[in-house]
N, C-alpha and C positions, 0 to 999 in steps of 0.2 A: 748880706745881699738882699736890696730890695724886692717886693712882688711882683714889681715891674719888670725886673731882671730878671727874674726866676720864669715869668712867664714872655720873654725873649728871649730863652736861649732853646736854643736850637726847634723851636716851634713847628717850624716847616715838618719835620720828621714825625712831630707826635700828629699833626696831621694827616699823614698820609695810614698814622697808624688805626687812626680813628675812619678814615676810607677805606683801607682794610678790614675793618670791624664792622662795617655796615654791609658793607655788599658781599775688558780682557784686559788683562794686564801689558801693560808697555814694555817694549825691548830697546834694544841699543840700540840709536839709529848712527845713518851714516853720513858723511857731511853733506854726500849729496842730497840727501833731506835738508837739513840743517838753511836757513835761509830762506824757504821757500816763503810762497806768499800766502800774507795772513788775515784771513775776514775779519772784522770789527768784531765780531759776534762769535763765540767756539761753543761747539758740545763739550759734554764732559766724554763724552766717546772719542772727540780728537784731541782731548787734554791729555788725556790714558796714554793714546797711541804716541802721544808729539813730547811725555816728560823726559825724556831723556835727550830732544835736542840743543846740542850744544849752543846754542843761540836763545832758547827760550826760556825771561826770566818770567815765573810765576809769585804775584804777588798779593797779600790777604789783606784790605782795604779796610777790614771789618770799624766801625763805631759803634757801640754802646749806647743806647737810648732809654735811662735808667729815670725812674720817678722820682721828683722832688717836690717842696714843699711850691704849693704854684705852678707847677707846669712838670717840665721835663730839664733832664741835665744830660749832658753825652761825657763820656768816657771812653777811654784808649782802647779799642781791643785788641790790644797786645796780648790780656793774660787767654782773653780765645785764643788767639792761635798759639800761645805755649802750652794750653792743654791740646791741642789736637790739629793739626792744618793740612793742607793736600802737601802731598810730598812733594821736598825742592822747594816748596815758597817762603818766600820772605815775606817780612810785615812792611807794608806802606801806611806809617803814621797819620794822620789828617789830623789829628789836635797836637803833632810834636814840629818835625821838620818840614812837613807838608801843606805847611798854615803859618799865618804872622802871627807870631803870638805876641807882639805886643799891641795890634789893634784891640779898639773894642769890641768889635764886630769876629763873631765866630770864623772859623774857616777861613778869615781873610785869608787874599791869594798872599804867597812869598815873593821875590819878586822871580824872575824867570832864571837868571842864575842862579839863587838858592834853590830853588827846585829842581835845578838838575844838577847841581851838586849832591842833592839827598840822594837824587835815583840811582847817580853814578855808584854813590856808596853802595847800592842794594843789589849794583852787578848791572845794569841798565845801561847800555852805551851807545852809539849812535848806530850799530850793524845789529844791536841787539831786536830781537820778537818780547812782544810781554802780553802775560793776559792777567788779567786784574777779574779779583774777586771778593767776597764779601759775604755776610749772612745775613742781607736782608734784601731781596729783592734787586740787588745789583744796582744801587745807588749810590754807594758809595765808590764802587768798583768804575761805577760810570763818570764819577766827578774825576778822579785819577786820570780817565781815558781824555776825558775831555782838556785837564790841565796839560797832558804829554802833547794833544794836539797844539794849545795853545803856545806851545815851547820849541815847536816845530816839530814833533815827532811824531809820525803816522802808521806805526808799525805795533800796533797795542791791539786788543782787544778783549770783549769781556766777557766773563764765561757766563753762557745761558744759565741764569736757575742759581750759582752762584753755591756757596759750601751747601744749604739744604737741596739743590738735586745732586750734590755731588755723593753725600752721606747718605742718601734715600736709595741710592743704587747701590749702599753696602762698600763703596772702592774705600781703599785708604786712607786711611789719616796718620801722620807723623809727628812727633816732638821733638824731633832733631832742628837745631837749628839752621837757617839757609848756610850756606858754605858758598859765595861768591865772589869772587874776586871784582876790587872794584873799577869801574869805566869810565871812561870820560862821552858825556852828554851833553852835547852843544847846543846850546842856546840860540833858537835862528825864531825869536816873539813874529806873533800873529794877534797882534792888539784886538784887533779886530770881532777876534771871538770873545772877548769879552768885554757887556758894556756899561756903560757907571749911569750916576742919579742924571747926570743931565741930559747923554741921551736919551734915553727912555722919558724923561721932560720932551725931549721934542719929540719922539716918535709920537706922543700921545695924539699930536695935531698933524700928523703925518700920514694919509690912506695909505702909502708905499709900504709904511712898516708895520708888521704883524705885532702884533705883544700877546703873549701866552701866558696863562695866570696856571700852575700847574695844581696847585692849595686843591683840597676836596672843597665840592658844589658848595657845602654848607657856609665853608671860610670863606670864598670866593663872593658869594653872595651878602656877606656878611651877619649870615645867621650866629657867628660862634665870634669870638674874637682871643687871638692867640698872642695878640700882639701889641706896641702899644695902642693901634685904632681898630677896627674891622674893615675888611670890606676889599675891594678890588683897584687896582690902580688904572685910572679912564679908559678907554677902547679895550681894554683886555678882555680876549677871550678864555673862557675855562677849558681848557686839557687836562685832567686831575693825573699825575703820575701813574696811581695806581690801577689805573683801567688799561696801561699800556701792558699789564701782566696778567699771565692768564691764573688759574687756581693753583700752580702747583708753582708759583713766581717766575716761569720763562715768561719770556717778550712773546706777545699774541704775534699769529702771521703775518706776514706780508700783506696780506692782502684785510686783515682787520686794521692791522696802525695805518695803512694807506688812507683806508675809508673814515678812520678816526682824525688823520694828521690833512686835512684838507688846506690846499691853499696855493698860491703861484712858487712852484720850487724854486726859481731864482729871483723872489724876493727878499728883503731884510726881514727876518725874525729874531726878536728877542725873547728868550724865556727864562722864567721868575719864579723863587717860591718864596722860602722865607730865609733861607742861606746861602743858596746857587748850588744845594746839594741835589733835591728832588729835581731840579731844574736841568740840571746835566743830563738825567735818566731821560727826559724827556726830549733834549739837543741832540742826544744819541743817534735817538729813534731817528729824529726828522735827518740828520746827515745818513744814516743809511736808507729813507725811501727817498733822497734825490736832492732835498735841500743844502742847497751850496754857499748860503749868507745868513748863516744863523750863529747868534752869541746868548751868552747866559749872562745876566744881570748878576753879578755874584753877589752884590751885599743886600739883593734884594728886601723882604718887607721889615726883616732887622734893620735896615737902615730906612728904608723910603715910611715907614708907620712909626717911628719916632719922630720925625719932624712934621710939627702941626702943619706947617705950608707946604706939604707935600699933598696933594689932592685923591683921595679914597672915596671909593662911591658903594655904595653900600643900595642894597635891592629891596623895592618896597614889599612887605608880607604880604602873600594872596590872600 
């Protein structure tokens, strides 16, 4: 593998890593539980309380962001949650059945039938609840959440703080593996939420549409370069992912992401990092303070920074 490749794959992540680097036990419930309605967002105080509803599958999203010659390499983390996972969860792959692997591009999406043929497999159905987690700041957890939206399914959510507040409050961890029976999850696509190289081409010349550049300041600006070019794609504003988490990686309050995520909530937003993973974490946000037309660029700067005609603007030094 070439340097070039080495230092494209999966980039966006070790960026947010380097942004990071600068700045009671549950009982049996009843069915009348079972169904109820479910915020985007859970504690792990109502994961406790909620694992034994019959309707709710919980599932470990985790990826691997492991050093290589040139950059960074991602990896399954399957064998995390075989050493230890919150009780009841299954593994939601993102480099297996939850991705195209025969693109070039990372993470490519599957198409919307294959992706809910995988979920069905993991017990995932259309009456199903799900809350999606992970061990890093709930990025991965939040790409999952965002593909179930884009598949038509709105009954997900992701756990605050994600396995490290779940292990930091001492609750449990298991090795058993999930025991699900599997469901049928229908495919009802919402194109919409996600959008490719041309439109973000025209948003550029578009006041209407917002573009959200989610990379830390320094990538953004093109101080660093992760990628094949530096720099930012035109009108893009900087939202760095990692400021939407506070020190112990929950989502800051309401009223912080409000003051941070400014903008008209019923316009088009696109947002971008370098895979449509960090990108997600940040669509999250904006659909729960009010935003109703927002999508993620998925094959964002892995694809738009390899082609020279794609236009990147890079910020002049003070």
């Amino acid at each position: 593998m070439s340097l070039h490749d080495h230092k494209t794959k999966l980039c966006f992540l070790m960026a947010v890593l380097v942004l990071a680097a600068g700045c009671g036990g549950s009982g049996s419930k009843t069915d009348q539980d079972a169904g109820e309605a479910l915020d985007s967002l859970v504690s792990t105080e109502w994961l406790t309380e909620h694992l034994d509803d019959s309707d709710l599958v919980v599932l470990d999203c985790t990826v691997r962001i492991l050093p290589a010659e040139g950059g960074m390499r991602s990896e399954s983390g399957r064998a995390d949650y075989e050493a230890g996972h919150i009780p009841t969860a299954g593994f939601a792959d993102l480099l297996g059945g939850l991705c195209d692997t025969d693109s070039p591009l990372e993470f490519a999406l599957p198409t919307p039938e294959r992706f809910c043929e995988v979920m069905g497999a993991l017990g995932v159905g259309d009456d199903s609840r799900v809350v999606l987690y992970d061990d890093f700041n709930s990025v991965w957890a939040a790409r999952v959440w965002w593909m179930l939206r884009w598949v038509g399914f709105d009954r997900a959510a992701v756990l605050d703080g994600g396995q490290g507040a779940w292990t930091a409050e001492a609750r449990p961890l298991s090795t058993e593996p999930a025991d699900r029976e599997a469901k049928r999850l229908t495919p009802a696509p919402r194109p919409e939420l996600v959008a490719d190289r041309d439109e973000v081409l025209a948003a550029m010349d578009d006041a209407s549409v917002t573009l959200i550049d989610v990379m830390p300041a320094p990538h953004y600006k093109g101080q660093m370069a992760m990628y094949a070019r530096p720099g930012h794609i035109p009108g893009a504003v900087n939202v760095p992912t990692m400021a939407l988490f506070d020190e112990a990686g929950r989502y800051r309050s309401h009223d912080e992401l409000d003051e941070l995520c400014v903008g008209d909530r019923g316009a088009r937003v696109i947002t971008y990092c370098g895979g449509g993973i960090a990108a997600s974490a940040n669509a999250f946000v904006l659909v729960r303070l009010g935003f109703t037309d927002v999508a993620v660029y998925a094959a964002s700067l892995q694809e738009w920074a390899a082609d020279p005609e794609l236009p990147l603007v890079v910020e002049a030094s003070p």
